[in-house]
PAGU-352165 format. One record per residue (C-alpha): residue in one letter; x, y, z; chain; residue number from 1. Coordinates in Angstrom, 3 decimals, decimal comma. Example, Ala and Ser with C-alpha at 12.3 -4.5 7.8 and 13.67 -1.06 7.14 Angstrom:
<vexlums>
<"A" <12,300 -4,500 7,800> "A" 1>
<"S" <13,670 -1,060 7,140> "A" 2>
</vexlums>
This chain:
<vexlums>
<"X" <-42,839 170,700 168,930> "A" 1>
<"X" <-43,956 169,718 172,403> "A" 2>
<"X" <-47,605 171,366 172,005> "A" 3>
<"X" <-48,425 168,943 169,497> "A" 4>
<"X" <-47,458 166,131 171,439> "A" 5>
<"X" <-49,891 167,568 174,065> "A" 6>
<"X" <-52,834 167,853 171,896> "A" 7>
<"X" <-52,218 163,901 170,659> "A" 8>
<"X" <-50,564 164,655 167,368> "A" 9>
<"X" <-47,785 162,368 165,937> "A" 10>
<"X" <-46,427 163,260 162,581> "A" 11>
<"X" <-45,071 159,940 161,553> "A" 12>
<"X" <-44,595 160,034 157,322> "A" 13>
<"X" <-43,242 162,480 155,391> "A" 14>
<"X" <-42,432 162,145 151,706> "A" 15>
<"X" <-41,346 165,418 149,332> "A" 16>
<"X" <-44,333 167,637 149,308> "A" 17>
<"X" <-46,676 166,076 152,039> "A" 18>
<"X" <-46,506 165,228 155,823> "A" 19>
<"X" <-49,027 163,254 157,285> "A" 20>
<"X" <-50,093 162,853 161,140> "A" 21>
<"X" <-51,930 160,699 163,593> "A" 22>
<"X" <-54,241 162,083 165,639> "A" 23>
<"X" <-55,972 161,613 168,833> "A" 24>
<"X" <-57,391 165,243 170,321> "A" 25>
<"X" <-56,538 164,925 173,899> "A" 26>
<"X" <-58,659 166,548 176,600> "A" 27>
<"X" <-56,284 169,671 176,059> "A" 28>
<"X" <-57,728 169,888 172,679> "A" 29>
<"X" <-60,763 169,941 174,015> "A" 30>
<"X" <-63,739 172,355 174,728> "A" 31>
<"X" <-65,446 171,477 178,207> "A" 32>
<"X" <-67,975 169,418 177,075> "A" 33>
<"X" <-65,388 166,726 175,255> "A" 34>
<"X" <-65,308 168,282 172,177> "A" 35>
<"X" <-62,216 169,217 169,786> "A" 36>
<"X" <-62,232 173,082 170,105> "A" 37>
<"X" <-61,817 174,863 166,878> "A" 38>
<"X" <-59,330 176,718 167,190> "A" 39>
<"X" <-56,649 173,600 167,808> "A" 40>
<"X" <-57,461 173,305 164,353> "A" 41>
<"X" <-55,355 176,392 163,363> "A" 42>
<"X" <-52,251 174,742 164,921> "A" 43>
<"X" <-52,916 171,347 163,718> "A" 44>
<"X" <-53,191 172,457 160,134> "A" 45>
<"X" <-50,389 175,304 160,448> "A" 46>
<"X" <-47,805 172,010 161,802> "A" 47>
<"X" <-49,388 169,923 158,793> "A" 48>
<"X" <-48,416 172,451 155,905> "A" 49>
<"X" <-45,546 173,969 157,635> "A" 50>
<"X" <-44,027 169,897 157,900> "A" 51>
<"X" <-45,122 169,707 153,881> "A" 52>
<"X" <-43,433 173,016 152,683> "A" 53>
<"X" <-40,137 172,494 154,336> "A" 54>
<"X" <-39,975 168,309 153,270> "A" 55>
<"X" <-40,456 169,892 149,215> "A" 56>
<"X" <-37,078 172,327 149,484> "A" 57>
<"X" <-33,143 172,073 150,115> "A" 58>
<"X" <-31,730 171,268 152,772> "A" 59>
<"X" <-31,139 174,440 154,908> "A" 60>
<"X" <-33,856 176,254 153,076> "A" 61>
<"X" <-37,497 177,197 155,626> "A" 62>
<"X" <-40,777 178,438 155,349> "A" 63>
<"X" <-42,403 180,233 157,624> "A" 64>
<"X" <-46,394 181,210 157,713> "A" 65>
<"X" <-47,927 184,369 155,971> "A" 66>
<"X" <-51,456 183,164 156,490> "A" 67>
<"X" <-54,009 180,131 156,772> "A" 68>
<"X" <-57,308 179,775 156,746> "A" 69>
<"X" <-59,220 176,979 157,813> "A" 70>
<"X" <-63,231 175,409 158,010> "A" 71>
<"X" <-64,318 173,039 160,228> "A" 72>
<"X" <-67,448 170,840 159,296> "A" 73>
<"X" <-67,597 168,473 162,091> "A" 74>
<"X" <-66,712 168,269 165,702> "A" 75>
<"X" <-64,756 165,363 166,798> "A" 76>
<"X" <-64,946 164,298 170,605> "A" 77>
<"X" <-61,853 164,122 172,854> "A" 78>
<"X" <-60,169 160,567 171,905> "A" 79>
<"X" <-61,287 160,176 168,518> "A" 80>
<"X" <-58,602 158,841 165,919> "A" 81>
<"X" <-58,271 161,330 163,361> "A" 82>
<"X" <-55,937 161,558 160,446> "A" 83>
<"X" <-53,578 165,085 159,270> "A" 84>
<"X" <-52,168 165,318 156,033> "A" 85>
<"X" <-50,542 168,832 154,721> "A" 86>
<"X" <-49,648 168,783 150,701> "A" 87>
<"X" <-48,107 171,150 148,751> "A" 88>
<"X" <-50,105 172,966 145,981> "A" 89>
<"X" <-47,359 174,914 144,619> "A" 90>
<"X" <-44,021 175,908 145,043> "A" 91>
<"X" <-42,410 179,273 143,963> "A" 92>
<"X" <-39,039 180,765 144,571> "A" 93>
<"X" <-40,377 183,017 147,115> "A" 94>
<"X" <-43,842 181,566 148,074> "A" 95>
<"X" <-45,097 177,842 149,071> "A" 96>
<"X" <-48,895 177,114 148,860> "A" 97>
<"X" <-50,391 174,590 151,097> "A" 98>
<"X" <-53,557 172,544 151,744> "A" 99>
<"X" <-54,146 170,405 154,976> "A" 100>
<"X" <-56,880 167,955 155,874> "A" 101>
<"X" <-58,318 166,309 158,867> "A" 102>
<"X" <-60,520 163,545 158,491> "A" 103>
<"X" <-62,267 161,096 160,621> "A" 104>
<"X" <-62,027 157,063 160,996> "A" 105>
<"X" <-64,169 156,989 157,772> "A" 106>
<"X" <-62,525 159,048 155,981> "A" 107>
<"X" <-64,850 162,361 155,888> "A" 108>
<"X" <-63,952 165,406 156,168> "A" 109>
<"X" <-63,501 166,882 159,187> "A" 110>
<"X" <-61,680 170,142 158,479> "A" 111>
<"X" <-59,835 171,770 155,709> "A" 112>
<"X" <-57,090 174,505 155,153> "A" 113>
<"X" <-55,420 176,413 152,590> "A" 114>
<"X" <-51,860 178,172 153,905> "A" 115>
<"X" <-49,245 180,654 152,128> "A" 116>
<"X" <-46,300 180,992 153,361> "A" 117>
<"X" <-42,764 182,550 152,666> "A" 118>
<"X" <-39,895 180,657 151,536> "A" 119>
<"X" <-36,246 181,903 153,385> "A" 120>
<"X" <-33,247 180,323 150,992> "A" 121>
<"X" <-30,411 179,122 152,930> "A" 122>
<"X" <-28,064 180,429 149,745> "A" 123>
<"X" <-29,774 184,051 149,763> "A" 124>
</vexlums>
């Protein structure tokens, strides 16, 4: 997805249930005075659980988003290395649930999300 290139995301592990990202907020991500505007958050934590539900099904078998909601409780500047990682809560027939977090070089919290979204079967 080229956006996330252009806001200085790199989604570089994946394992079943969980993708995790590098991230440095480019000054696209950014508010005019050099700060990570929050509503890049939305499509950084969408990517991050929409990456996690599809690497927990079958090959062939998608997701695609019903809803997220995210918090933000600090504000990163423009260049800062942060780190993504979207996880699976649970996994229905019909329904994935997903959490993503971004946190900072020290590992605090910089933002958190919870995400539902619909699961299409390939075989259905």
């Amino acid at each position: 997805m080229p956006l996330l290139g252009q806001l200085g995301v790199s989604f570089e592990r994946y394992g079943e249930g969980w993708a995790e990202a590098a991230w440095s907020p480019t000054e696209l991500a950014g508010n005019p005075f050099g700060i990570v505007h929050g509503g890049v958050y939305g499509v950084i934590h969408d990517a991050a659980m929409n990456f996690a539900a599809n690497s927990a099904l079958q090959s062939g078998d998608r997701v695609a988003t019903l809803d997220v909601s995210y918090q933000t409780r600090r504000a990163p500047n423009v260049g800062d290395r942060l780190a993504v990682r979207g996880e699976v809560v649970e996994l229905t027939r019909r329904v994935a649930y997903v959490e993503s977090t971004v946190r900072d070089a020290d590992g605090g919290v910089v933002s958190r999300a919870m995400g539902t979204f619909i699961v299409r079967r390939k075989a259905e």
